[in-house]
N, CA and C atoms as a LAMMPS dump frame, in Angstrom:
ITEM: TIMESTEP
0
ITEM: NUMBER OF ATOMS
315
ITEM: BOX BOUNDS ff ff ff
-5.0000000000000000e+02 5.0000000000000000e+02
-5.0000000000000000e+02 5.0000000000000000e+02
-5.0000000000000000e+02 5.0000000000000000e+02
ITEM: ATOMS id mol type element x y z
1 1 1 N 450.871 -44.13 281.151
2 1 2 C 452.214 -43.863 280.695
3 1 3 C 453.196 -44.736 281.457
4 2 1 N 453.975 -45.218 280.723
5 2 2 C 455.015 -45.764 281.024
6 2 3 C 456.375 -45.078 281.994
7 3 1 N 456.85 -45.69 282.35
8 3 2 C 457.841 -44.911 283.391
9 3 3 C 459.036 -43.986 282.35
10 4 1 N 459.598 -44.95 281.134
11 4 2 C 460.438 -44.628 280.536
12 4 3 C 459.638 -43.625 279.389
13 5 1 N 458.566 -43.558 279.453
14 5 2 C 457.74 -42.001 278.412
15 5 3 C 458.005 -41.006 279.184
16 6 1 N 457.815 -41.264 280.394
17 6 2 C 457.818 -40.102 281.849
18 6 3 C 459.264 -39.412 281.644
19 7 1 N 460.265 -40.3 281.298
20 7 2 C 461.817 -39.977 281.547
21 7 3 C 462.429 -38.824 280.48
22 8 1 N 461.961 -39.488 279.153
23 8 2 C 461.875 -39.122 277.996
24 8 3 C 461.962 -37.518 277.365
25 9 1 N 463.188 -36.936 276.951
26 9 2 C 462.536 -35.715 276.785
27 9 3 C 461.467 -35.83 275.606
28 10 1 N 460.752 -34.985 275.485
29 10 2 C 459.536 -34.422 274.353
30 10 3 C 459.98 -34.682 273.37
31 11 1 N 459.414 -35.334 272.051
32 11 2 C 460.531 -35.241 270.669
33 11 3 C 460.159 -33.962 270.286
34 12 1 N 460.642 -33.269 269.926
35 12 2 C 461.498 -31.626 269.448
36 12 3 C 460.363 -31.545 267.815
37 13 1 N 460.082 -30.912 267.752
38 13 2 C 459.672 -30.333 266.272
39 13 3 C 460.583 -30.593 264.976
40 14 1 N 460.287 -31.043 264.264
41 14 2 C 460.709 -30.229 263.257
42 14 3 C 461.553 -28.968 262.799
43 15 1 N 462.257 -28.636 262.463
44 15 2 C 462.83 -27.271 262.055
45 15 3 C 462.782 -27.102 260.785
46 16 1 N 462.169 -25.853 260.752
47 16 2 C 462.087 -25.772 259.193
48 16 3 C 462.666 -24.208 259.092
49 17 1 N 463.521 -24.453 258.235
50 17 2 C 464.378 -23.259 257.361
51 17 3 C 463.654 -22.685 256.657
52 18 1 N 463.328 -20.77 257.479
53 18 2 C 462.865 -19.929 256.613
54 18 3 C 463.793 -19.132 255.648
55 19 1 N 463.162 -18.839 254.444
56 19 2 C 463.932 -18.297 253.543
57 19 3 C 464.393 -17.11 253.977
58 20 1 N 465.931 -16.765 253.278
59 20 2 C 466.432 -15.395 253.743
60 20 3 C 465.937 -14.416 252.737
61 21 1 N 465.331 -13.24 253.732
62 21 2 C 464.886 -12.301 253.289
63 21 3 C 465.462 -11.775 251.647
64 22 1 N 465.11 -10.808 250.99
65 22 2 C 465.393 -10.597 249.527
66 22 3 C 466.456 -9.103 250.162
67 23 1 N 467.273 -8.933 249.208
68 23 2 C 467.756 -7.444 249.637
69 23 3 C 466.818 -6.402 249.247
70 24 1 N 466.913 -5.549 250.453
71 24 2 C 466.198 -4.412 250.07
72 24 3 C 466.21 -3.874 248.937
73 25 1 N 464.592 -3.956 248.063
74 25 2 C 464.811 -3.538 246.511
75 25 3 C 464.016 -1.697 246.712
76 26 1 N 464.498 -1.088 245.787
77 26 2 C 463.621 0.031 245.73
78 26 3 C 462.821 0.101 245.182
79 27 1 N 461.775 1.037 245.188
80 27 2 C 460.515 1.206 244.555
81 27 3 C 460.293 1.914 243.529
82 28 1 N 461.346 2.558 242.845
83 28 2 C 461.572 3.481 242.194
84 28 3 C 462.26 2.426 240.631
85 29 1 N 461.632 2.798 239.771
86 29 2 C 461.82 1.981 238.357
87 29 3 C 463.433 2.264 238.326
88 30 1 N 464.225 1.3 237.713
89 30 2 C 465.333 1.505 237.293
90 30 3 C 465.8 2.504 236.413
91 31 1 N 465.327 3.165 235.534
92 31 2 C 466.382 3.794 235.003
93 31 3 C 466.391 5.208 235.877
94 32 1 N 464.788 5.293 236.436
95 32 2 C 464.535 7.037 237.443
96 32 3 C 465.613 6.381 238.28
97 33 1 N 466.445 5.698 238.918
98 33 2 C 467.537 5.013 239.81
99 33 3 C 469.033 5.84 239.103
100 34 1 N 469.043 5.165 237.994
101 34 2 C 469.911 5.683 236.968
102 34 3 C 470.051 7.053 236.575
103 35 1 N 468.973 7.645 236.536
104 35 2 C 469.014 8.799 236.549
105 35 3 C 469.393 9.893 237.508
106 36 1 N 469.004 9.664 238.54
107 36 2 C 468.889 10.332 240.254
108 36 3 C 470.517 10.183 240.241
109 37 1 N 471.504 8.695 240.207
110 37 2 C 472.576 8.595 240.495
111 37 3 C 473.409 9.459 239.754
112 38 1 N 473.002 10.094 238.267
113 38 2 C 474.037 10.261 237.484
114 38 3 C 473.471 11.905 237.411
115 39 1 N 472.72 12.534 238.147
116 39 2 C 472.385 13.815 238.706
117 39 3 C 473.333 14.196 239.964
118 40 1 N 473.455 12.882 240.459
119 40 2 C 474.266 13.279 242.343
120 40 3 C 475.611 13.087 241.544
121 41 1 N 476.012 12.381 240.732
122 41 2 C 477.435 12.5 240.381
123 41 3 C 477.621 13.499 239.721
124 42 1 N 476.812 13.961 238.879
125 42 2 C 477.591 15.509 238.109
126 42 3 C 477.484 16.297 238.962
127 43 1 N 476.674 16.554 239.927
128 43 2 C 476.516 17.44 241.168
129 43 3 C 477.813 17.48 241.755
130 44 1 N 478.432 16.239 242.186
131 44 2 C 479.511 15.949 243.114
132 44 3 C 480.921 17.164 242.478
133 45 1 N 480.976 15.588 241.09
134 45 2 C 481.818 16.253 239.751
135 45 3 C 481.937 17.612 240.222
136 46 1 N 481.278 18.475 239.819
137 46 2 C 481.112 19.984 239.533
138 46 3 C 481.326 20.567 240.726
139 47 1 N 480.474 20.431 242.215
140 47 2 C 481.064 20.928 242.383
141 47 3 C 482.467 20.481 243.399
142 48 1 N 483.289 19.536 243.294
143 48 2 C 484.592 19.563 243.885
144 48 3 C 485.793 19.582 243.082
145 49 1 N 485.269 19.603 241.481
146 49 2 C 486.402 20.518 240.815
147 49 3 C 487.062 19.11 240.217
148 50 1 N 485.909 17.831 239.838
149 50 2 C 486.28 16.253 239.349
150 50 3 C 487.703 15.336 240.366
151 51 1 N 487.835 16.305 241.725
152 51 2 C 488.553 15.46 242.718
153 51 3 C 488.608 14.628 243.198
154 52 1 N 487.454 13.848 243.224
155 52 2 C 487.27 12.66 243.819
156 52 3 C 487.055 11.574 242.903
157 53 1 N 488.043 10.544 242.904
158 53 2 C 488.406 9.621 242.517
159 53 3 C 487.248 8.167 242.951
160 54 1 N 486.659 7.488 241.336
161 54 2 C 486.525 6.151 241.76
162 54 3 C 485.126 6.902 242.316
163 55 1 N 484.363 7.947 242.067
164 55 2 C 482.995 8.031 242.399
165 55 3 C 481.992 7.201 242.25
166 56 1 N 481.303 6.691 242.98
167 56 2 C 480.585 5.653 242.736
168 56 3 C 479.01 6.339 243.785
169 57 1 N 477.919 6.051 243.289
170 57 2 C 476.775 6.339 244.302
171 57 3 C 475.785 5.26 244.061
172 58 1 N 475.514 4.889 245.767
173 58 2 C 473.826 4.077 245.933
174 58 3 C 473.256 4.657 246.023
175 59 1 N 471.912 4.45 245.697
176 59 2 C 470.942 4.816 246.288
177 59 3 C 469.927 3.797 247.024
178 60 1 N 469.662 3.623 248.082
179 60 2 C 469.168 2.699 248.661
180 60 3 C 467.507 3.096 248.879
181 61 1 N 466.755 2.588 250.066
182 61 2 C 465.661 3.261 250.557
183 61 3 C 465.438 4.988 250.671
184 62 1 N 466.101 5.343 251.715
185 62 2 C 465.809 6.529 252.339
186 62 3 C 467.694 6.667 252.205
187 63 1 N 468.486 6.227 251.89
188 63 2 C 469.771 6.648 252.283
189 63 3 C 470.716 6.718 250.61
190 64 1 N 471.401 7.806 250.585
191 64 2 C 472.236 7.911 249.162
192 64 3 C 473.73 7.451 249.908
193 65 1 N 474.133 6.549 249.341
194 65 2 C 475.711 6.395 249.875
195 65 3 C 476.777 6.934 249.252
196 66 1 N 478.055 7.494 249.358
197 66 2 C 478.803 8.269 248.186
198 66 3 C 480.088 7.593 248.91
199 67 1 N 480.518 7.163 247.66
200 67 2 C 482.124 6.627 248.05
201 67 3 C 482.901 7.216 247.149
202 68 1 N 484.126 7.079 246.947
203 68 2 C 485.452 7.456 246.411
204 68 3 C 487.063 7.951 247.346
205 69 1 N 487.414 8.531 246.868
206 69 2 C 488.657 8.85 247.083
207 69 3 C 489.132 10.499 246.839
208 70 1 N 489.575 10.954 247.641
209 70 2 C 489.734 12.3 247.238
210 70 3 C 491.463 12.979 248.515
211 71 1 N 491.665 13.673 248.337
212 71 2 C 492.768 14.389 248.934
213 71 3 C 492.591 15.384 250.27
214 72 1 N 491.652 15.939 250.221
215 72 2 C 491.382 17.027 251.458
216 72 3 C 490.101 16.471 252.166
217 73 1 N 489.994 16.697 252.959
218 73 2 C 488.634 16.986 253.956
219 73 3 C 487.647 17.696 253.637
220 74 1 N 487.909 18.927 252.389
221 74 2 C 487.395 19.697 251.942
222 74 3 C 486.611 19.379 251.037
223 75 1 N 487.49 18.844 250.245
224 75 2 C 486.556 17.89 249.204
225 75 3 C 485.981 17.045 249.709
226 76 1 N 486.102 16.605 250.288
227 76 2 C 485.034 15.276 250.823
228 76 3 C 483.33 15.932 251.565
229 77 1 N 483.62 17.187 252.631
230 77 2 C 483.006 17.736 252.852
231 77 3 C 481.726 18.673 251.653
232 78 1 N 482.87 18.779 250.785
233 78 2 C 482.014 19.912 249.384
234 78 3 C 480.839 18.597 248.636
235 79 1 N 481.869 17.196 248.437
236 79 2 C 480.626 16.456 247.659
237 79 3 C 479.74 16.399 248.525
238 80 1 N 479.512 15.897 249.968
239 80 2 C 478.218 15.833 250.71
240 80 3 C 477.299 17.366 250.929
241 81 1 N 478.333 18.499 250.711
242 81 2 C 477.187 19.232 250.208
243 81 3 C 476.297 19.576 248.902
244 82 1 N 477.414 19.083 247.804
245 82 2 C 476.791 19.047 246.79
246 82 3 C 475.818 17.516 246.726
247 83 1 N 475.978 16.692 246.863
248 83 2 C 474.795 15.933 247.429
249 83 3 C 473.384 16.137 248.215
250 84 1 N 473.461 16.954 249.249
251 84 2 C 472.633 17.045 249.908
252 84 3 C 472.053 18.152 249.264
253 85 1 N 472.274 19.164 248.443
254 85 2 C 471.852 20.024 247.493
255 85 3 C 471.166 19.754 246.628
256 86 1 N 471.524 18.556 245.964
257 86 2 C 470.922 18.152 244.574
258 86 3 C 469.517 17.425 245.548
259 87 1 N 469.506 16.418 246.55
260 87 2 C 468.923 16.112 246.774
261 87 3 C 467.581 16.515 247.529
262 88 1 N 467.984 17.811 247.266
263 88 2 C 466.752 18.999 248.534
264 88 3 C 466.003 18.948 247.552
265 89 1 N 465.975 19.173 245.748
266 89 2 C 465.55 19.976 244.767
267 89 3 C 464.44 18.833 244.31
268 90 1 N 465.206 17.428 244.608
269 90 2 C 464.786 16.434 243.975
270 90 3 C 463.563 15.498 245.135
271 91 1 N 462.447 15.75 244.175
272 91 2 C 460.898 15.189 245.4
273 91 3 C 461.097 13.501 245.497
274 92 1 N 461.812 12.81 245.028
275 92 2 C 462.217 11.484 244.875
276 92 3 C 463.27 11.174 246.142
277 93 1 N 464.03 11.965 246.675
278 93 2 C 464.861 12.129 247.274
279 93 3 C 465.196 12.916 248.327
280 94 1 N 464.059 14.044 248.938
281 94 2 C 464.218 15.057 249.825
282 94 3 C 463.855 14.419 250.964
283 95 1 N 463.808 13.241 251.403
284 95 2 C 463.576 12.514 252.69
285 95 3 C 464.719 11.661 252.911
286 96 1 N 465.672 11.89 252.187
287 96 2 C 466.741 10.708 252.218
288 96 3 C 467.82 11.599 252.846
289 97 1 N 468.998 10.424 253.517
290 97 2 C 469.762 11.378 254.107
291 97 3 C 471.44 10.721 253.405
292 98 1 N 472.47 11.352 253.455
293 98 2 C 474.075 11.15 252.763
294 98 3 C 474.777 10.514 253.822
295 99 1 N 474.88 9.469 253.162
296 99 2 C 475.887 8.598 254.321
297 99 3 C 477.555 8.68 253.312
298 100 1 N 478.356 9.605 253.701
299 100 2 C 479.538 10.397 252.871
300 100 3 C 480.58 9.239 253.408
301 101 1 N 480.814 8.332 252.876
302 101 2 C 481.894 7.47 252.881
303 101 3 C 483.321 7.252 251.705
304 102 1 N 483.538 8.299 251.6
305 102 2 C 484.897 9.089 250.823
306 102 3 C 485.515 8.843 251.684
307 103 1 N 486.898 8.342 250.947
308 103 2 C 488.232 7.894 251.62
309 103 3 C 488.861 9.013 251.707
310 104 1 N 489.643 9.641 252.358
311 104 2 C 490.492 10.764 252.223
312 104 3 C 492.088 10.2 252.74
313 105 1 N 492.87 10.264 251.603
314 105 2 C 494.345 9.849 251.23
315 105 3 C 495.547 10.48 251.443
């Protein structure tokens, strides 16, 4: 070896760009998706008396997300129980937990 190989840093690898992961898809066919969501919304609906505004629900892995808009604490509190209700009954869903992200105005 030469003096100036000695000096030399190492030439470096390559970098190669791994692909970004896919979003978490569920395992559950789309419309049973569709269905489950539009069970937790009439649930909600019913029971907080159609207060909450702009209802919208995920359902992700293991987690149901519930957003909207509503006026009291109460209501916000009543849909995550009516959520977590519907979801005790339902074997698709009794391992999942309510992440209650209702705005209260």
């Amino acid at each position: 070896m030469t003096r100036l190989e000695l000096l030399s840093p190492p030439a470096a690898s390559p970098v190669v760009a791994t692909p970004a992961r896919p979003a978490a898809v569920s395992k559950r066919p789309r419309g049973q998706l569709e269905l489950l969501q539009a069970k937790l919304e009439r649930a909600i609906r019913r029971r907080t008396g159609d207060r909450v505004r702009n209802l919208a629900i995920r359902i992700q892995d293991h987690c149901v997300v519930v957003r909207g808009r509503c006026g009291s604490f109460y209501c916000k509190q009543q849909a995550g129980q009516a959520a977590i209700a519907t979801m005790k009954i339902e074997p698709a869903l009794c391992d999942a937990v309510v992440d209650n992200q209702i705005e209260v105005w």
